[in-house]
N, C-alpha and C positions, 0 to 999 in steps of 0.2 A: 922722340916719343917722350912726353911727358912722365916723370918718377913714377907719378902713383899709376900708372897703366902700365909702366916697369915691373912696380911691387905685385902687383896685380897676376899679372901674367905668368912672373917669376914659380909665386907660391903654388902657381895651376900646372907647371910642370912647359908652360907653352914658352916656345922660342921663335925668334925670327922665320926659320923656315922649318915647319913641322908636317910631317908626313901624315898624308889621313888615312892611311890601312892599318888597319891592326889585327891579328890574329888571336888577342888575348893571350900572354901577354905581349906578343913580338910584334915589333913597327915593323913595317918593309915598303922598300922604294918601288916606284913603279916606271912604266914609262909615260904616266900621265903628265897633263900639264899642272902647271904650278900658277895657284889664282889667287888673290890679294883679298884678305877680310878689312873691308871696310869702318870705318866708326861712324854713323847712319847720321850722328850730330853735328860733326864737324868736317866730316870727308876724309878726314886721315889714314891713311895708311896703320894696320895692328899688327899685321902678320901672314906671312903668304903658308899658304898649305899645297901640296904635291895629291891630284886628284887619283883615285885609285882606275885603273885601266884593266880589262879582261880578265887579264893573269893574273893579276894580284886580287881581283874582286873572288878569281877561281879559288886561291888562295883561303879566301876569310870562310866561303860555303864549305870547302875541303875538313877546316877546322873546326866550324859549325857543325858537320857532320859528325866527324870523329870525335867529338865531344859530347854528342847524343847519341851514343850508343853507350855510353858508362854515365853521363849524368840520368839520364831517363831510370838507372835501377837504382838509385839512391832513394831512402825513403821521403815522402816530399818534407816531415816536418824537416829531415836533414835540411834538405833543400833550401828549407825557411832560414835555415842559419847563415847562410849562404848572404840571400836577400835581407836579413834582419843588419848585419854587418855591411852591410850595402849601406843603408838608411842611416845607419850609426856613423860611416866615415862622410856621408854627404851632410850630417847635423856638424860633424868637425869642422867643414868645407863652404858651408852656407852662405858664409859671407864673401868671399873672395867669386865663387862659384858664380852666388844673384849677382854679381858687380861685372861682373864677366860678359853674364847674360843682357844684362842692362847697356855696356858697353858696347858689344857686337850687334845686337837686337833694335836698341833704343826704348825701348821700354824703362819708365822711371825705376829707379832702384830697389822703393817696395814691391813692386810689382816681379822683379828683379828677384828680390829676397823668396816673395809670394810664390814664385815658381820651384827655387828650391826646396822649399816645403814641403809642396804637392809632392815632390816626390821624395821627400820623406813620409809622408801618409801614405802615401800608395805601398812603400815597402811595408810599415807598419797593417797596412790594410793587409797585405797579399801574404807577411807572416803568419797573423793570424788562418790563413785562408788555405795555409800549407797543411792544418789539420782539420781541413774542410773537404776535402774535395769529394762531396758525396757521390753514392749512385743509387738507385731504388731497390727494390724486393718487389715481387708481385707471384699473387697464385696463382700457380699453372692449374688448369683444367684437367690436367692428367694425375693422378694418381701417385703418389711419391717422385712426384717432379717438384724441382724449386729454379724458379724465374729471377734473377737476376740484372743490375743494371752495373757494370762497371768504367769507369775514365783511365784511359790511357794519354801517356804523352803523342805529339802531334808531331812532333820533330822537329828542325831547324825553321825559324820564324823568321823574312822576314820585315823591318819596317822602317818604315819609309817617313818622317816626320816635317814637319813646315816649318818657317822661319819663323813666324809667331812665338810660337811655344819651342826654343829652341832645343830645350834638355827634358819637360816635362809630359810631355807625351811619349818620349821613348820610354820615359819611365810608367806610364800605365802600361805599358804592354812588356816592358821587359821585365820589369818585376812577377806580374803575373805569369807572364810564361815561365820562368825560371821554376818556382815555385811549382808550375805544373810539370814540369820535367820535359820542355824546351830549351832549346838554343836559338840564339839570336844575331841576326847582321844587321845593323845601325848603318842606313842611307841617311843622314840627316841633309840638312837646305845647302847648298851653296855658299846661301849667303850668311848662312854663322856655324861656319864650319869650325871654330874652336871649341864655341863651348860644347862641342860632342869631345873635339877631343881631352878637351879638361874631364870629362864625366868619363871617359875610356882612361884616361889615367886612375882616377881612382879605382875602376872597377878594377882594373888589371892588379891592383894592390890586394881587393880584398878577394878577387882570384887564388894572389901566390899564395894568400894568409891558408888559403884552404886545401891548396894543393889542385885547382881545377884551373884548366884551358880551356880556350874554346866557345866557352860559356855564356860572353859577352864581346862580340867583334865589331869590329866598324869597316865601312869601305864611304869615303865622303869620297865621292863622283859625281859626276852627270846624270839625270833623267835620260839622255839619248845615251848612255854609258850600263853604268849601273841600275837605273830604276828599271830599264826595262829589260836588264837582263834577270833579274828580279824577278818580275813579270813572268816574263817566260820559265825559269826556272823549276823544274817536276820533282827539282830536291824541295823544295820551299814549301811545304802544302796550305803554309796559312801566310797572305802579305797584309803584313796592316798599312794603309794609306792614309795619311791626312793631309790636304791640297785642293787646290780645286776640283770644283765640280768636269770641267772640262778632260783633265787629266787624269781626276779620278775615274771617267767612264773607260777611257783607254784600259785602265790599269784594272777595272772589274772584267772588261770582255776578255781581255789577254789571261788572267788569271783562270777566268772561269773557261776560257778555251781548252785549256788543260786537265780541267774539271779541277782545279783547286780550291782555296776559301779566301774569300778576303775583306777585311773588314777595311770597310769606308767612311771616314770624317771626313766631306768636303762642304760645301757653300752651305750658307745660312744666311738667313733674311729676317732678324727678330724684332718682333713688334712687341708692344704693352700697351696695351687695351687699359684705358682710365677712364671710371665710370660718373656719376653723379656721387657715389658715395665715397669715391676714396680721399686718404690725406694728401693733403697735396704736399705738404713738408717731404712727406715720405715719397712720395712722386720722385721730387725733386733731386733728391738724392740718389734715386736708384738709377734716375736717367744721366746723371751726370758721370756717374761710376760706368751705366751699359754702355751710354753713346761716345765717353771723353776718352776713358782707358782704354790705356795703350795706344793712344791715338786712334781709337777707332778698328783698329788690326786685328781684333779677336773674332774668330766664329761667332761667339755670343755677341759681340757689339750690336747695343740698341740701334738698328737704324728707322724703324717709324713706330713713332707714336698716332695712336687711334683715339680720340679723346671728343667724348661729348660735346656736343655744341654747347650745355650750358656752362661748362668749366673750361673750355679750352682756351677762350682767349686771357685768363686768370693765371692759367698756367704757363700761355708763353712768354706775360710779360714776368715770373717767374723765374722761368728758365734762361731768357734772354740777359736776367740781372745777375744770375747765378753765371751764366759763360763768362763773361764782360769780368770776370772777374778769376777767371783761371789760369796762375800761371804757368807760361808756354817758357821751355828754357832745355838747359844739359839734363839727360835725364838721372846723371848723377849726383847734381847737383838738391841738397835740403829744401822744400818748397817747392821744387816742379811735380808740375801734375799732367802736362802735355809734356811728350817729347818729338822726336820729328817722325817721318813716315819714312819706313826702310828705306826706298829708293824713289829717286828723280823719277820713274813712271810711274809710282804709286800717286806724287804729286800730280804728276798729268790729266792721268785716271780723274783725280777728283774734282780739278779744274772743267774739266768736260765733262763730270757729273750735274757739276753747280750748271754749267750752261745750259744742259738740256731740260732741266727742272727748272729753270727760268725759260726759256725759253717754251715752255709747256703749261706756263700759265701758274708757275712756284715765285714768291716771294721769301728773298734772304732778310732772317729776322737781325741775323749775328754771324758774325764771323764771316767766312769765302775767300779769305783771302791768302795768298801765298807769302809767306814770311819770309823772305829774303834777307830782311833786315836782322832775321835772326841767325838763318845759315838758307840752306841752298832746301831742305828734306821737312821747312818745316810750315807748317799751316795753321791757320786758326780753325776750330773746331767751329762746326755751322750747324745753325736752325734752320729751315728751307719748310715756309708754310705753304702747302699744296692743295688747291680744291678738289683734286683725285687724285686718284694711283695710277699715274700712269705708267709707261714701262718705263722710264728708270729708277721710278722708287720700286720697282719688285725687282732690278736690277743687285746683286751684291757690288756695292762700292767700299775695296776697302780701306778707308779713312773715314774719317770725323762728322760725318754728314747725319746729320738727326732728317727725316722729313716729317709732318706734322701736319695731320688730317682729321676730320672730325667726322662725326655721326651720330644719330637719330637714335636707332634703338639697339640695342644690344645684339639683337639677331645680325643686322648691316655690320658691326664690329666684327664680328665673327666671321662673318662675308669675305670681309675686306682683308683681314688678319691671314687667312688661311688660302687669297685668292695671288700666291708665289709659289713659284717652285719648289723652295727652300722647306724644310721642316725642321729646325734644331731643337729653338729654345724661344718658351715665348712667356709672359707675364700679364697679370689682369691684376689693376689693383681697387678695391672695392672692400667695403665693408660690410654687402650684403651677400647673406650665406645663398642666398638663391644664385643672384648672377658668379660667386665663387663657383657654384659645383657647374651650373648650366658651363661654362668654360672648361671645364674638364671632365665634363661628360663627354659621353661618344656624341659627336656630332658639333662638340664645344672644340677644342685646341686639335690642329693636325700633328702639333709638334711630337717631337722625342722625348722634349723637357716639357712643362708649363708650372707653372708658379701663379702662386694668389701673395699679392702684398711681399713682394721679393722681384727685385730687378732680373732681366736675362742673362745676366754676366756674373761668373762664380760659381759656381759647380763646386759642390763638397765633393769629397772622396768617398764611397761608397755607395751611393748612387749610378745606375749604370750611366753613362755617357754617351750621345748619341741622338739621330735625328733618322727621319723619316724622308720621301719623295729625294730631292735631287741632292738633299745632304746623304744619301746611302745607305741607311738603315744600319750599320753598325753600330756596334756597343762598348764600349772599354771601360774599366775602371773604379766597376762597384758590382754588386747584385751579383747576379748569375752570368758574368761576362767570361767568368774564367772557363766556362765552357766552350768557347768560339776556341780557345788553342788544347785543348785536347778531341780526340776521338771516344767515341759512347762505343760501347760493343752490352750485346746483350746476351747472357748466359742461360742456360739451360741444366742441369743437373736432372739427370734420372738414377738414384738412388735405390731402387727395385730391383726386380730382375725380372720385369716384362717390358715389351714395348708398344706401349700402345702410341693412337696417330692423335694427331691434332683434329678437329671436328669429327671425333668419330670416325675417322674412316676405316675401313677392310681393307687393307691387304694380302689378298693370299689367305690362304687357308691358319 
């Protein structure tokens, strides 16, 4: 193993063979199996991890439990202190942390960095948010009665997070559950199962700092293991999911069989709609950021542009100049802007995306091809111009695939935009304030997000997060999301000393 993935690893607490249960703060063995984390760039071998099994997964809920029963009566700004020191050891950690993620992920290193950010905003978001947690007042109809809205904690949470985003998503939902006076079990991916546990080391540090257990646990397992015991689980009452659409319906019917709650980030299909009057400079940039980053791997990744017949062919010889010119390499390395796609079947996946889009009557403007020459994961980023949509551009492919279709009036765009499954996150770029609002009016974007003169890819923090139709209608990460992990109760107060009924009614004399 190369020094600097040495140093690396070193400073994150990870070793050769590291166990992925944790109770916060106690590791424990399991009789699971033991599975190798990958470097997605080069194939190498980083570090094998010990999968958490039954007993052990009983273990982290056990602790998850009995740690909500004493965090839930702490008051939440406490709480916030908790999470604010969270945020403050992952600013100490940032670097080594993104480098981690970039390494296990492949995601390029800013992007690497970018992630550990987000969830430093999100603790900074969710601190603040510890002396927020409103409920309403309302007047009762009866006579010295006062109406009430109060939040309660939800209990043991927990969530379940994708390879993509391998530390940053747990962090919108742990942060804010913390703060609501939740606990939490961390399922992360499989396949970047260190950087959970670099992020479980530090939290278990700034656990002892505080004297709380329990608080933040991990069980890295199986989906046939752990997710779906998960799932099933009638301690858990809220499971956050982010993964596919596929699995994610599994994982809403199983939850909701229970009558549980569970928030869903899965599939996304995002388009940007470019009119007669937008910049094309600005175009250009937003698609090269939706469609390139990350290799294409993000929920948000632009995969079709909608684009006027009288500027679209302006545009892709444009964008065609703009690819041709990105480079593809280590994603650790200064200067890369592609790195490779997680795994040998993601490349597959896009191989037989490119087919069926040629073969359907798509022409490749750029790219298509499988870079061997670079490693075995990595691919050139493709333009793929389409005389329709047909079903593999409403297909989610994910990797690097831009497709690119044109239209008549604005109405057809919107047609076409809204005519997938998918609802996440969508984009119109345009200088006039009429087709701006007509797109996000009702009747204009189906999405969860839409944006005017702003790419699909990038989501501030504070904004809720989340999409519509078969990405799941959940929400994380801003607005009023912090209500999906607490319960609402509503109070009543009669102050008097009569009793009267609600509508009026008689009873009894």
């Amino acid at each position: 193993m190369a020094t600097r993935t040495q140093n690396l690893l070193a400073k994150l607490h990870i070793t050769d063979r590291n166990l992925g249960t944790c109770t916060g703060p106690e590791w424990i063995s399991s009789a699971g199996e033991w599975i190798t984390s990958y470097d997605p760039a080069t194939g190498d071998a980083i570090a094998q991890v010990q999968l958490a099994d039954h007993a052990s997964y009983e273990r982290t809920v056990n602790a998850a439990q009995t740690s909500f029963t004493s965090w839930r009566h702490i008051p939440a700004p406490k709480r916030g202190d908790v999470v604010r020191d969270l945020g403050t050891i992952l600013r100490e950690y940032k670097e080594p942390l993104g480098e981690l993620v970039s390494l296990e992920m492949g995601k390029i290193r800013p992007e690497g960095l970018g992630e550990v950010q987000e969830m430093i905003d999100i603790c900074d978001f969710a601190v603040g948010l510890s002396r927020q947690l409103y409920g309403l007042t309302m007047h009762s109809e009866r006579p010295q009665h006062r109406m009430y809205e109060q939040w309660h904690p939800l209990g043991p949470i927990g969530i379940i997070s994708a390879f993509n985003f391998p530390v940053a998503v747990w962090s919108w939902n742990a942060a804010i559950a913390a703060v609501c006076g939740d606990t939490n079990i961390w399922k992360p991916s499989e396949l970047v199962p260190l950087s959970a546990i670099a992020v479980q080391h530090l939290a278990n540090k700034v656990m002892a700092d505080h004297g709380v257990h329990g608080l933040f646990t991990l069980a890295v397992g199986s989906g046939a293991v752990v997710g779906q015991a998960m799932a099933e689980d009638h301690r858990l009452p809220l499971v956050s999911f982010t993964g596919s659409t596929k699995t994610g319906r599994k994982v809403a019917t199983t939850v909701a069989g229970r009558f549980g709650k569970s928030i869903l980030e899965l599939g996304g299909n995002k388009a940007i709609i470019v009119t007669p009057y937008a910049e094309l400079d600005m175009v250009v940039r937003a698609v090269l950021f939706g469609a390139v980053g990350t290799a294409g791997q993000r929920c948000t990744t632009t995969r079709r542009l909608i684009v006027h017949e009288s500027v679209v062919d302006a545009l892709c010889q444009r964008l065609v100049k703009a690819y041709a010119s990105v480079p593809i390499g280590n994603p650790l390395d200064a200067g890369t802007l592609v790195g490779p796609l997680a795994t040998a079947g993601a490349v597959t996946a896009m191989m037989q995306a490119i087919t069926r889009a040629t073969a359907g009557g798509g022409t490749v403007l750029v790219g298509g091809a499988h870079r061997t020459d670079i490693g075995a994961n990595y691919v050139d980023p493709t333009i793929i111009r389409m005389p329709k949509q047909i079903d593999v551009v409403c297909e989610e492919t994910f990797a690097p695939i831009l497709y690119v279709m044109s239209y008549a009036t604005l109405d057809d765009a919107i047609t076409m935009h809204n005519d997938v499954a998918q609802g996440l996150s969508s984009a119109i770029f345009t200088d006039s304030m009429r087709e701006a609002e007509r797109f996000l009016s009702h009747g204009g974007s189906d999405c969860g997000i839409a944006n005017v003169n702003i790419g699909t890819s990038g989501a501030e923090i504070g904004g809720a997060f989340g999409g519509e139709k078969e990405t799941g209608g959940g929400r994380e990460s801003g607005s009023d999301a912090w209500r999906a992990y607490m319960r609402r109760q509503t109070n009543t107060i009669n102050w008097g000393n009569q009793l009267p009924l609600a509508q009026g009614i008689q009873f009894g004399d």
